[in-house]
Structures are given as C-alpha cells and as structure tokens.
C-alpha positions, 0 to 999 in steps of 0.5 A: 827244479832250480826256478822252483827253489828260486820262487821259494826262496822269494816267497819265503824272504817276502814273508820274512821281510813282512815279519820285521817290526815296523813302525811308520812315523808320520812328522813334520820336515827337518825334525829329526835327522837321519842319523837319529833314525838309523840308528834307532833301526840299528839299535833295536832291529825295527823298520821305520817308514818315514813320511812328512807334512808341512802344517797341522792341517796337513796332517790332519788331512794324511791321518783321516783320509789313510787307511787305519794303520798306515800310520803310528806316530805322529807330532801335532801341534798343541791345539791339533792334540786338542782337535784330534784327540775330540775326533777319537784319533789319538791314543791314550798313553801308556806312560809306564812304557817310558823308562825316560818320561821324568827328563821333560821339563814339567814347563811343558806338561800338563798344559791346557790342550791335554791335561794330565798328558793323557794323549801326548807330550811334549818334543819340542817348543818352537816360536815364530820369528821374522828373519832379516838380512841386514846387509839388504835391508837397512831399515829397522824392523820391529814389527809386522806393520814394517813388512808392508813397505813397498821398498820389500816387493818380491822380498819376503817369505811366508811359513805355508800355514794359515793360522800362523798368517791370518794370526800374524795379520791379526796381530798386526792389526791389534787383534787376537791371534785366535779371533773369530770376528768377522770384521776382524778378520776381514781386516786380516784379510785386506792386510794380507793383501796388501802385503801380497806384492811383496811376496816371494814365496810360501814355504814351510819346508825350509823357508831358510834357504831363501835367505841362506842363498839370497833369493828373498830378504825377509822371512817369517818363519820357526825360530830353528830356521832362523837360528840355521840361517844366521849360522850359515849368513852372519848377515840374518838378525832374528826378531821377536817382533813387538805385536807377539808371535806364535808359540807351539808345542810339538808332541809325540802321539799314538794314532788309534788302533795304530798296529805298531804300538810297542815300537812307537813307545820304543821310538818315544822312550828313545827320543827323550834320551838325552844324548840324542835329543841333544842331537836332534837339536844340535841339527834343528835348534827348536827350544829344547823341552828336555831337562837332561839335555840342557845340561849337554847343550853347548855355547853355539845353541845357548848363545843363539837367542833365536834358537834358546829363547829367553824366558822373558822373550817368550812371554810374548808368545801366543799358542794357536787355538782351537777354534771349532767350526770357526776354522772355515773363516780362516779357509776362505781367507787363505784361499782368497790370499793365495 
C-alpha cells in the first residue's frame, strides 16, 4: 500500500509540474541576465526554459529544424525578421497585449524589415566595433585594412558570424557590405585570407574575455563587449573604424503556432519596463531603444561612447540585408575562411 501512495503521489506532482505556465525563450548569449529572468518567474509564477545561440543563422537553423513548440520567443535580427517572417515563421503581434509598447523609442520602429511593426519590435540596438588594447599595440588603427599588419599574427579575434565578416572584408575593400558580386566578393574572400594568420580565435559568445584576460590584443566584435571590456581593462580603446560598421536591431518575435503565446506577451510587456530594461543594460551596455530608460540610465553607461553610441557616429552604420538565394555565396566563402 505505501509504494502504492508513493507512485500516486509521482503521478500526481508530474501532472501538476506539466500544468505550470511555460514559456521557452530562444535569444542570443549575454542578453539578459539572470536575475531579470527569476524574477520574472517569481512575479508571475511562469517557467522559462531558456536556451541560446550565437548568430542569425544559428537561429534559424534551432527554429526550422525543432519540432513545432519547442520554442516561443525569439530575438532575430533586423534582416533575419525579414527572411522569417517570408517563411511563415513568425507570428503577427497582438499589440494590444502590451500595456508598456508606447516607451520604445519610435527611431526604432516601423523600419524597413517590418513595416508597421506587424511581426516584431525592437529590444536592442547593437553595432560593431574594433576593440584594442592600447598598452600592446601602439599603432594607430582607424580602419580594417590596419588589422592586416603581419606585426598582429595571433592577436586578433573575430564575432563568428559570416555576414558580419565577409561584410567587414567588403567594406574594406570599398565594397558594399550587402554585396552580391562576384568579383567582389571574391576579393572579400582573398582579404580574409590574408588577414587569417593573424587569427586567434572566432567567437561570439563573449569574444571579451580574450581581452579582458590578455590572450588576443584585437577584437572585432558588438559594441556591449567592448564597452564591458574597457570597464574591466582601462587599456581597451572602442573604435568606429572609417569604412562603416554593422548596425542591428534585435527584436522580440513570436514563433508561429507557438503554444505559449499569452506568456510570451507577459515576457515582452515585462522587458520593456523600464526599470528592468535599465537592468538589462546596466548588465549588456547594447544601445538602448527604450525612451523611459534613458531617463534612469547613469554617468558609467552615458559616458562609454561604445556602449552609448552617439547619433553622429551611428550614421556610418550599415544594417546587414537580406540577400535571398545570394546567401550561398557567402556560405562558401566562410567555409573556405574557416
């Protein structure tokens, strides 16, 4: 009788456990921290199963092989809306649901990707910048062609991500970071190779640390990294390099068919709070894209121009593209670099 009791009573918390509000977030890494999360679990009683992946591609690739409600929430980037939404992935918004929607900064809406907002909006704004550590490199660098100096073997390290790259070899190159051609990108490709002896590492997931610690003296990575990373070494100058840079727009999107709708919109609404997306950014120094948060925002982030970058500045930014079927010139390049 008493093993009886203890199977039913398994049983019966299994099914209660399956009965608790979920809600399974799919984002990139170092975006939102942890605390943001439990107590977002705390205050409304739902679960989050929280998983990660480093580039657009990657995401892309999570979304269309899982099975249908594996995931619910996801932040693409601006041309990766464009390219999800074409393949009937994304959800068309229930603005109504978000009592908090009027704190984004319209700078960031109704942009070219998704007009009217109608299958996303906007988390954060991020840009590229190349980080140096000033105390190892004494040489000025202002622009991507500088990175190819032999003097840099082993030193430098890449964000794994193929449009960004191939994107920085074009535009070094005085290409079109969006380019399609050819010859262009085949001049891309040669660029890269012959920055490819100076490579230390590929990595998305916090290229940082190999400047924070010292392994690599060059980076090209998201603006946040390198705002983090000159907090932690005084040493790390952020520069904007003279070619252009990518800009991105990370938003919030449903998946469609998602099972756990009503509590992704719960997730959203919470985010754009402003006292916690102040948290999220006190933690990732992104651009911020909230209205009511830049009014809380305090003199560390406001003064770290790679974390608050300037209106001026960002004017040389470049937003990656959808490119189509063309995407499979930029595959083999990266396969061929790597």
């Amino acid at each position: 009788m008493k093993k009886f009791l203890i199977i039913l009573f398994v049983i019966l918390c299994t099914g209660c456990n399956n009965n608790q509000e979920q809600l399974n977030i799919l984002n990139w890494s170092s975006y939102i921290p942890d605390s943001v999360i439990r107590n977002f679990e705390k205050e409304t009683g739902i679960k989050v199963n929280y998983s990660t992946y480093s580039s657009n591609e990657e995401l892309l690739a999570k979304v269309s092989n899982a099975k249908e409600g594996t995931y619910d929430l996801i932040f693409p980037s601006d041309y990766m809306i464009e390219i999800m939404k074409n393949r009937g992935l994304l959800e068309k918004l229930d603005k109504s649901k978000l009592t908090n929607i009027n704190n984004l900064n319209s700078n960031y809406l109704n942009l070219d990707y998704d007009l009217n907002n109608e299958y996303s909006l906007p988390f954060i704004a991020a840009s590229t910048v190349i980080s140096v550590n000033k105390e190892k490199i004494k040489d000025e660098i202002v622009s991507y062609n500088d990175l190819l100096n032999s003097d840099y073997k082993d030193e430098i390290v890449l964000i794994d991500d193929q449009r960004i790259i191939i994107g920085m070899a074009l535009l070094a190159n005085g290409f079109d970071m969006n380019s399609t051609n050819k010859d262009e990108l085949e001049i891309a490709e040669d660029w890269l190779l012959k920055l490819k002896p100076n490579l230390k590492a590929y990595d998305s997931d916090s290229p940082k640390n190999f400047l924070i610690f010292e392994e690599a003296s060059i980076a090209v990575l998201w603006n946040a990294e390198g705002a983090i990373a000159k907090e932690e070494n005084d040493n790390i100058e952020n520069i904007f390099p003279k070619e252009g840079f990518a800009l991105s727009i990370d938003n919030f999107a449903i998946l469609k068919n998602s099972n756990n709708q009503d509590e992704a919109y719960k997730f959203i609404d919470y985010i754009l709070r402003p006292e916690i997306m102040k948290e999220i950014i006190n933690s990732y120094p992104y651009k911020n894209v909230n209205k009511e948060t830049d009014k809380m925002l305090d003199d560390n982030y406001l003064n770290n121009d790679a974390a608050n970058i300037s209106d001026e500045t960002l004017k040389n930014g470049i937003f990656v593209k959808n490119i189509g079927e063309n995407i499979k010139l930029y595959d083999r390049i990266w396969a061929n670099i790597k």
